[in-house]
KEKE-3310 file (N, C-alpha, C; in steps of 0.2 Angstrom, whole numbers, plus 5000, padded with zeros to 4 digits):
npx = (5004:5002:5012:5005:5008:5022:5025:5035:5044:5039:5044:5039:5025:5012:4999:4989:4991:4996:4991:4988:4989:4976:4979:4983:4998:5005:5016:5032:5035:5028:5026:5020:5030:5039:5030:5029:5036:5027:5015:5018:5020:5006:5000:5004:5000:4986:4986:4988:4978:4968:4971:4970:4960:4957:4941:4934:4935:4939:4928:4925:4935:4943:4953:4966:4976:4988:4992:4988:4996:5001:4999:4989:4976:4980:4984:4974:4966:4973:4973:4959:4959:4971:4962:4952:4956:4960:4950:4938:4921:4923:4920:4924:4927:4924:4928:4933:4927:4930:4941:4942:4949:4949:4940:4952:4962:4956:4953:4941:4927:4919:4906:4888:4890:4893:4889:4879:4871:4868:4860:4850:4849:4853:4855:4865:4867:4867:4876:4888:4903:4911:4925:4938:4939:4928:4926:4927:4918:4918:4915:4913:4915:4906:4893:4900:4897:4890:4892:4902:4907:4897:4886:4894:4895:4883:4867:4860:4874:4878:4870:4872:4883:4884:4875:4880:4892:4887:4888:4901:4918:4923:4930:4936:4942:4947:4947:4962:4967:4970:4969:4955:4938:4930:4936:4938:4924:4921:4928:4921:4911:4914:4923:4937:4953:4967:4980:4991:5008:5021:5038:5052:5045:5033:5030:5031:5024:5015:5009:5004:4995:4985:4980:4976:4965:4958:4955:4947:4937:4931:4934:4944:4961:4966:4979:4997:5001:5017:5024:5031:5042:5062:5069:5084:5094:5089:5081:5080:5071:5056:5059:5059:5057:5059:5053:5055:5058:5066:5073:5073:5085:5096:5110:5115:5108:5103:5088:5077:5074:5063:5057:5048:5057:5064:5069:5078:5083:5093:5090:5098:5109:5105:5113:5120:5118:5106)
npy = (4994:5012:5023:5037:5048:5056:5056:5067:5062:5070:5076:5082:5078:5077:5065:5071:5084:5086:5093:5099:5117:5128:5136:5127:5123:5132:5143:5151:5156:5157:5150:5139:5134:5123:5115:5115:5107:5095:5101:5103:5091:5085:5093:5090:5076:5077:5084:5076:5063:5073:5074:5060:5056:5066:5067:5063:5062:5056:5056:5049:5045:5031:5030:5020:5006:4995:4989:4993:5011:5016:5030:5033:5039:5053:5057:5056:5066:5077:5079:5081:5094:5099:5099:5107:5119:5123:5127:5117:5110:5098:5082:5075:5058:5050:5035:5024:5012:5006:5010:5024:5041:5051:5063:5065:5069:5081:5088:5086:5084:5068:5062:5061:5053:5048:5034:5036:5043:5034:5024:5030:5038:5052:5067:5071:5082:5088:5079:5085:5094:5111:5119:5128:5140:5136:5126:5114:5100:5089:5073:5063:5047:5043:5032:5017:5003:4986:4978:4983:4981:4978:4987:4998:4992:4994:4996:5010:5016:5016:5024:5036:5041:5044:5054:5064:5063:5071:5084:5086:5084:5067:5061:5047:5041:5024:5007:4997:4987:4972:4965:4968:4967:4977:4991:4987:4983:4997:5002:4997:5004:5016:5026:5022:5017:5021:5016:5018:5016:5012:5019:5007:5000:4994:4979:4972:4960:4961:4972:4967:4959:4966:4973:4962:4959:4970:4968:4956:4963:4968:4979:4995:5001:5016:5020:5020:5027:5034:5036:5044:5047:5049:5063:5071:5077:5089:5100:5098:5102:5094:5088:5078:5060:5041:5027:5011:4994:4985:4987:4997:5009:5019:5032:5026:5013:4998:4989:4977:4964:4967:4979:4992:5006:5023:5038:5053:5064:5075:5094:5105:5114:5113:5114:5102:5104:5110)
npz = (5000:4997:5005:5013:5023:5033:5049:5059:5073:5088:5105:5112:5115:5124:5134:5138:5131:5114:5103:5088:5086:5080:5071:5062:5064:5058:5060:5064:5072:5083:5102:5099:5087:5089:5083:5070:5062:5064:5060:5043:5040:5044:5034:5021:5020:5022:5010:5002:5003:4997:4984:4980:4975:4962:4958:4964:4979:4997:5007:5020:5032:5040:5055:5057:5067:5068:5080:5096:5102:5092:5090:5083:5087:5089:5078:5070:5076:5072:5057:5058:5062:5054:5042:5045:5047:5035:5031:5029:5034:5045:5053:5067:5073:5090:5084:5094:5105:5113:5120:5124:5114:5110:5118:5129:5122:5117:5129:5134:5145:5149:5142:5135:5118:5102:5103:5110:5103:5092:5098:5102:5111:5111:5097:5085:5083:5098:5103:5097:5098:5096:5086:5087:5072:5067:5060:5063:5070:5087:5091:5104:5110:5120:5131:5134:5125:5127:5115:5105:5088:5085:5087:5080:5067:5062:5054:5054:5060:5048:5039:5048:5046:5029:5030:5038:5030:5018:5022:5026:5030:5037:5048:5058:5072:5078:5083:5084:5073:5072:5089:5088:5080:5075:5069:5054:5054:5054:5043:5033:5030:5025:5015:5016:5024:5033:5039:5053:5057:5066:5065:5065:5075:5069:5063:5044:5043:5056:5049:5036:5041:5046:5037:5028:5038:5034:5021:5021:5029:5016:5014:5010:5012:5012:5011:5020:5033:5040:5059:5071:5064:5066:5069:5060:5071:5086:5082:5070:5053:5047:5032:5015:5020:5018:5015:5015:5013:5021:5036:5049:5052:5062:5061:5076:5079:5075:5069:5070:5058:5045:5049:5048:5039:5042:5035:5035:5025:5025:5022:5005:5010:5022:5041:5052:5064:5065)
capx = (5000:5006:5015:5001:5009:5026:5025:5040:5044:5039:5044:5035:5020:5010:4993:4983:4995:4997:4986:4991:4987:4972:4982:4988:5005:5010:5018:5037:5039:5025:5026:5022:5035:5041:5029:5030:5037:5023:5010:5020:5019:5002:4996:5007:4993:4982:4986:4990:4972:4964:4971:4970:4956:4953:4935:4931:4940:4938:4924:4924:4940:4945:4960:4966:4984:4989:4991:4987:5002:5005:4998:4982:4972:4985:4984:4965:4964:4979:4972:4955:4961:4973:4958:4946:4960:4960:4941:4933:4919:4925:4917:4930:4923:4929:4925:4935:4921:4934:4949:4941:4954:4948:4939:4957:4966:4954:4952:4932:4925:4918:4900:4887:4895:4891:4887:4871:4868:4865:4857:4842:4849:4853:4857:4872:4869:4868:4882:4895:4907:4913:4931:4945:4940:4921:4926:4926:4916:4921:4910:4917:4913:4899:4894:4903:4890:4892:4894:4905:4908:4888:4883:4898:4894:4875:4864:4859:4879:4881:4867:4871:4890:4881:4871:4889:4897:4884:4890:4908:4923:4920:4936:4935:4946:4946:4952:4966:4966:4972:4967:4946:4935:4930:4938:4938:4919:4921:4930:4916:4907:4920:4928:4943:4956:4974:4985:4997:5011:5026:5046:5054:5041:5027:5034:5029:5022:5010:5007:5002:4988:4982:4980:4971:4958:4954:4951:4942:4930:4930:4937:4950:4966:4970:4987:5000:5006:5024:5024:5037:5048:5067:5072:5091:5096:5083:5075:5078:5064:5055:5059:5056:5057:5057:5050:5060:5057:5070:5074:5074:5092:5100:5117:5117:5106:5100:5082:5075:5074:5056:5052:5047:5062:5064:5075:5077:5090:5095:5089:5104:5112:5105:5118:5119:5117:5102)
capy = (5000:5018:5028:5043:5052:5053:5061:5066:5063:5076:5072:5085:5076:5069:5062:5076:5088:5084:5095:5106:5125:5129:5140:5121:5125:5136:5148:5147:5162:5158:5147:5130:5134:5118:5109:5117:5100:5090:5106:5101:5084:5085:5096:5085:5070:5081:5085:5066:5062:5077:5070:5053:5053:5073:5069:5060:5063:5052:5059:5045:5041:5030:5031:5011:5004:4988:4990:5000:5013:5017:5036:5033:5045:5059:5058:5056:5073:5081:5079:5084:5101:5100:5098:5112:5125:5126:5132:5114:5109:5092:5079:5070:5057:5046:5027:5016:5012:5000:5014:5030:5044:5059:5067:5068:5075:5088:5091:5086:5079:5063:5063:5060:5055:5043:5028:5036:5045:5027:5019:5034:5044:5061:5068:5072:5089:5087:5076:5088:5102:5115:5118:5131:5142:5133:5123:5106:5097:5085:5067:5059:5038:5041:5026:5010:4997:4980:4976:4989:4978:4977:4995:5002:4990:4994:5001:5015:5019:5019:5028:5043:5042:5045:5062:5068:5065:5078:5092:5087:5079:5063:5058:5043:5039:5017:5005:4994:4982:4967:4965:4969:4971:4985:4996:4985:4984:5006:5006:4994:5008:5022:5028:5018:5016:5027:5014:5021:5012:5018:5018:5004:4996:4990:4976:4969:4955:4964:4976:4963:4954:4972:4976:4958:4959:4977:4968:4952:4965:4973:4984:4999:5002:5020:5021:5019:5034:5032:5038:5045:5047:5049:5070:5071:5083:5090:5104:5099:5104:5090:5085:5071:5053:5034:5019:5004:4986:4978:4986:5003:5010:5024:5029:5022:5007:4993:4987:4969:4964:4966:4983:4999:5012:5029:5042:5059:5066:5085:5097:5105:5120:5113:5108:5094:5104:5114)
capz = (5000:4996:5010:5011:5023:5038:5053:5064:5082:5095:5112:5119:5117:5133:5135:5137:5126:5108:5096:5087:5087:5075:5063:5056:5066:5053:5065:5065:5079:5091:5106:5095:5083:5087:5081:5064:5054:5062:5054:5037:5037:5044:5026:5016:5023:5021:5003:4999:5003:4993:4978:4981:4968:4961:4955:4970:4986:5001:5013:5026:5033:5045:5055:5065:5068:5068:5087:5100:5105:5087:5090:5077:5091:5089:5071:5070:5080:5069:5053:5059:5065:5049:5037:5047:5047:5028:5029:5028:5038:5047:5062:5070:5079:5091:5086:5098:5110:5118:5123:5119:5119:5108:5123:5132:5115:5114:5135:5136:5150:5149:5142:5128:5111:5096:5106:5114:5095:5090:5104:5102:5117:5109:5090:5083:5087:5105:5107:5095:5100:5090:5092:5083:5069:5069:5056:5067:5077:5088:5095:5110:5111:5125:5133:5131:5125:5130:5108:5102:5086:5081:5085:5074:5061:5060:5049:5060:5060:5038:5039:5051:5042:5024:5031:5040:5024:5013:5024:5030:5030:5043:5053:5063:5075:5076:5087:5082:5069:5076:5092:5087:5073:5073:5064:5047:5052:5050:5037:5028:5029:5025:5008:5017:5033:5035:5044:5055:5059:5071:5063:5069:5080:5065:5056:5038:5044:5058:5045:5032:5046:5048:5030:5028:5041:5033:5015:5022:5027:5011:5015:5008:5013:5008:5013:5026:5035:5046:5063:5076:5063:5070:5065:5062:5078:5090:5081:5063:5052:5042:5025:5014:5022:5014:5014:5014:5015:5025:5043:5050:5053:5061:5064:5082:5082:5069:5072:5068:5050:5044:5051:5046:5040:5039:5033:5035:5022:5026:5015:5004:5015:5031:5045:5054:5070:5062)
cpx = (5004:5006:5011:5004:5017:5027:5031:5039:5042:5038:5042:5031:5018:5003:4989:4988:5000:4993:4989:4987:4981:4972:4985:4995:5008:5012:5026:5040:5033:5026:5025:5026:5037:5039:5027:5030:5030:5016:5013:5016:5009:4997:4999:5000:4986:4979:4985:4983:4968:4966:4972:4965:4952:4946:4931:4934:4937:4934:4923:4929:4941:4951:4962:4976:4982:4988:4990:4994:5004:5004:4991:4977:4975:4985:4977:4966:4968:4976:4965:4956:4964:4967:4953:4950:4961:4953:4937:4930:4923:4922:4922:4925:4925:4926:4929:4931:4925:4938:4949:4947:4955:4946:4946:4960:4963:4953:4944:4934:4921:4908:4897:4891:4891:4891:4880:4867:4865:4861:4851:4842:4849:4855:4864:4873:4870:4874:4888:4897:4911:4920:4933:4941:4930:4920:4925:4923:4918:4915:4913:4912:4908:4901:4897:4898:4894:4894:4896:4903:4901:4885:4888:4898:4884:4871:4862:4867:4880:4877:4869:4880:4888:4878:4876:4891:4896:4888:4898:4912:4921:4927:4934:4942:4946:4949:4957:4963:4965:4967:4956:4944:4932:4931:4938:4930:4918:4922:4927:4913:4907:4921:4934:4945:4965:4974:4991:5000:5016:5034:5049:5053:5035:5030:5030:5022:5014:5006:5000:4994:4985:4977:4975:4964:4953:4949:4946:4936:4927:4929:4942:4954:4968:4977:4989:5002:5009:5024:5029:5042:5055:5068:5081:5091:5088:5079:5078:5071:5063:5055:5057:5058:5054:5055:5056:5060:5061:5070:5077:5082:5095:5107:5119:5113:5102:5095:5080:5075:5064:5051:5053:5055:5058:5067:5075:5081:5089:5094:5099:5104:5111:5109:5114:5116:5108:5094)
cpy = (5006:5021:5034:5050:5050:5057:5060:5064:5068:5073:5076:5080:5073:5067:5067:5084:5087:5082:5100:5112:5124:5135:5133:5119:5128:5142:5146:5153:5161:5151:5139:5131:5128:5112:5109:5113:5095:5094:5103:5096:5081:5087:5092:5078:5071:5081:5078:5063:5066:5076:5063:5050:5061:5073:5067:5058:5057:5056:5056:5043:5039:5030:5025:5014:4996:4986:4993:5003:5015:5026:5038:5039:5053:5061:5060:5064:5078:5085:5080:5090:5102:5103:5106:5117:5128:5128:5125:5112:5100:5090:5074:5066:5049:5037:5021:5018:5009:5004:5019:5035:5050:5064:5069:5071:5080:5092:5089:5083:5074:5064:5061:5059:5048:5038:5030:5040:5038:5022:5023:5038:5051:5060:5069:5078:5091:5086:5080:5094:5103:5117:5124:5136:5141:5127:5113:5105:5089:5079:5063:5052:5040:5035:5020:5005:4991:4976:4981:4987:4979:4984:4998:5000:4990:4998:5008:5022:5022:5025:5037:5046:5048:5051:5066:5071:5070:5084:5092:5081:5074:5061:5052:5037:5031:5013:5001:4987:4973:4963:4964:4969:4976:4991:4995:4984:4993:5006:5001:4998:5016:5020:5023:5021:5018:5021:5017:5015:5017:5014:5013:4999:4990:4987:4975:4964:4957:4968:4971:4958:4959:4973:4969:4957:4965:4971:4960:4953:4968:4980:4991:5002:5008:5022:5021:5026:5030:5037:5038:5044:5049:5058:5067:5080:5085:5094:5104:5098:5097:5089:5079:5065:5046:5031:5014:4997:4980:4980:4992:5003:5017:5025:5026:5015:5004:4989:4979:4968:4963:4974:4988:5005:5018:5035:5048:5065:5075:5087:5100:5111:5120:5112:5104:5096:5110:5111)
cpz = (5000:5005:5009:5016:5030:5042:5057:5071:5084:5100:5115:5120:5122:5129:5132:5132:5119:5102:5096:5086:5081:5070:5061:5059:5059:5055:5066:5074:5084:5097:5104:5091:5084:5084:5072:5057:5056:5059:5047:5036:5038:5037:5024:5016:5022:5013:4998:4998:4998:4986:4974:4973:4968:4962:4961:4976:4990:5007:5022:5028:5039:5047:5061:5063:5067:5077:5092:5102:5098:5086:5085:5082:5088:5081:5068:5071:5075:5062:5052:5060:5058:5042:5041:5047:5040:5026:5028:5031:5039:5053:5062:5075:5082:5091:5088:5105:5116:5124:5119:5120:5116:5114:5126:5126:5117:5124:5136:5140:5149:5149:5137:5123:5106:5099:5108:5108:5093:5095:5106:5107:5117:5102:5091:5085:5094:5108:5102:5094:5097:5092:5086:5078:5065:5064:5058:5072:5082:5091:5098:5108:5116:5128:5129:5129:5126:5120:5105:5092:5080:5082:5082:5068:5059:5055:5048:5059:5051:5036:5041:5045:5034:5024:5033:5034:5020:5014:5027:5026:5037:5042:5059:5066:5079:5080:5083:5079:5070:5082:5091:5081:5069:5068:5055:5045:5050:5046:5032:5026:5027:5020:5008:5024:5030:5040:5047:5061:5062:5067:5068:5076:5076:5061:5051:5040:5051:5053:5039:5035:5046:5040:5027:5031:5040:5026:5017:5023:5021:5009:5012:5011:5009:5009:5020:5028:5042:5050:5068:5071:5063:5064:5067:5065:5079:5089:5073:5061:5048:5036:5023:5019:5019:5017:5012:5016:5018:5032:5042:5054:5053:5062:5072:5084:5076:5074:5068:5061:5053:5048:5047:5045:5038:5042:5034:5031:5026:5020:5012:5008:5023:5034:5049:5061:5071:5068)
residu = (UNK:UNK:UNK:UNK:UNK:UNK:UNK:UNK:UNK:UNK:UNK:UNK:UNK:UNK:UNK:UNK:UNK:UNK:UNK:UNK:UNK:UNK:UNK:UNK:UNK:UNK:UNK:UNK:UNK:UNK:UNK:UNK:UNK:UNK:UNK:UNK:UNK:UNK:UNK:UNK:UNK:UNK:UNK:UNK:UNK:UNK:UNK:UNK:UNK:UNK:UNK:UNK:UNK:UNK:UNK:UNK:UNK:UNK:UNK:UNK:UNK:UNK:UNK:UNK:UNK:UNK:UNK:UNK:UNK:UNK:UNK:UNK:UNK:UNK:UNK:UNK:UNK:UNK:UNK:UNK:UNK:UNK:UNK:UNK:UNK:UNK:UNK:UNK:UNK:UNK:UNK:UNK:UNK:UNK:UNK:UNK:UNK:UNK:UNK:UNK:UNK:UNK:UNK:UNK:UNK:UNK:UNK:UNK:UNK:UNK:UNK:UNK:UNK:UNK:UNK:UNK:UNK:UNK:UNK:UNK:UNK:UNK:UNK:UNK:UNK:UNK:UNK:UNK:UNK:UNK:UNK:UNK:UNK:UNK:UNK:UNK:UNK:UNK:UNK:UNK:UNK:UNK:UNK:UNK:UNK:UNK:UNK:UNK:UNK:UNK:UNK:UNK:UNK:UNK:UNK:UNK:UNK:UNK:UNK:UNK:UNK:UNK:UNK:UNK:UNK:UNK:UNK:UNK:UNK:UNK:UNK:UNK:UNK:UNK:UNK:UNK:UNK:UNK:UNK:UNK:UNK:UNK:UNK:UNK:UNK:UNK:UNK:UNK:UNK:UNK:UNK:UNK:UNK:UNK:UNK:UNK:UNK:UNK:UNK:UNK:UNK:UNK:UNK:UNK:UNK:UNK:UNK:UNK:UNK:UNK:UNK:UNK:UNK:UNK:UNK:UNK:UNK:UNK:UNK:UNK:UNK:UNK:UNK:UNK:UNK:UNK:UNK:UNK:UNK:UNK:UNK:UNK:UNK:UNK:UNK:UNK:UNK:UNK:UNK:UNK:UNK:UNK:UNK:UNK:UNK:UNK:UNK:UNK:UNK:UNK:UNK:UNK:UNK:UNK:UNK:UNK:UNK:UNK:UNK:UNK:UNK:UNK:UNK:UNK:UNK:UNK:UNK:UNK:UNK:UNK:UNK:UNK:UNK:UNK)
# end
């Protein structure tokens, strides 16, 4: 599957802090300055997507991993902010019923969300908050239901998906591939699923179980995007980064055969200590 898009490392990130500003991060002098290359790399994902297919872009996207811990929240949330910052309406919404974790990204308290929209307890309206620039809204998971599995894969769910989709871009944040079905049942009923794999942690061969259990549901797989990619020095800026099929590798430590590489060449004029 095509590389769609590569996000660098930032070790600032914690739990509860790691979204970006709602100018995009295109601010190189203000107080997120630092997060500037993962704003690039965010638009570039951004960009990768809207031309995916000119005539007919991708309105329903799900966003899984192969396993939990690969950052698929942090990206979900990124790339909903990313997309509403260019003027486009978007609902982010969070559908891991199992291990919700959008309300933390964005600071909500624990409440209503797309669980109890589906199960006839509130609308979509009730349960979605407007964030940044007014362009986004966001739908926490709500109640846990005792079948996550069968209320994500419902009728009920394609349906309300399908009404979203008219007026918005829909982002939905999925749980892990692997472990649940979930997500392959979302992205049954999605345009397709953004796998995000982590540098040097998601091997081939996960990747490939991941990528099977999407198409067994009939599924689409619209691309991989690579996560926590290694910056060379502590405040270089993002540039291009590869894909490579044998074993990530930096200058101080060689990782398993069969995982994820990636590279970070310097642009020309930059230093090493840049």
């Amino acid at each position: 599957k095509p590389v769609v898009g590569t996000i660098p490392e930032e070790k600032s990130f914690t739990a509860d802090n790691r979204l970006l500003p709602f100018d995009g991060g295109t601010s190189r002098s203000s107080e997120s300055a630092h997060l500037f290359g993962i704003g690039e790399a965010m638009r570039e994902l951004r960009t990768n997507l809207q031309y995916m297919d000119v005539d007919n872009p991708p309105r329903i996207i799900v966003v899984t991993s192969p396993l939990p811990g690969d950052g698929k929240s942090t990206i979900s949330s990124n790339l909903a902010v990313t997309l509403a910052s260019s003027g486009q309406p978007v609902v982010l919404i969070d559908g891991d019923l199992r291990r919700p974790m959008v309300d933390t990204v964005f600071g909500l308290p624990k409440g209503a969300g797309i669980s109890d929209v589906l199960a006839g307890r509130a609308t979509i309206a009730e349960v979605a908050q407007r964030f940044g620039n007014g362009q986004l809204l966001v739908v926490t998971a709500g109640k846990v239901p005792p079948n996550p599995s069968e209320v994500l894969g419902s009728a009920r769910m394609r349906e309300l998906l399908k009404s979203i989709a008219r007026e918005a871009i829909v982002i939905i944040d999925a749980p892990p591939l692997i472990p649940v079905t979930d997500a392959a049942v979302l992205a049954h009923s999605a345009d397709g699923a953004i796998i995000v794999g982590t540098v040097g942690k998601t091997t081939f061969e996960v990747l490939g179980k991941a990528i099977g259990n999407l198409e067994r549901a009939g599924a689409r797989a619209l691309g991989l995007v690579l996560n926590k990619v290694p910056r060379r020095g502590s405040g270089a800026a993002y540039y291009g980064y590869q894909y490579h099929g044998d074993y990530y590798r930096s200058d101080e430590q060689e990782l398993p055969s069969g995982t994820v590489r990636g590279d970070s060449p310097r642009r020309r004029g930059e230093s090493e200590a840049a």
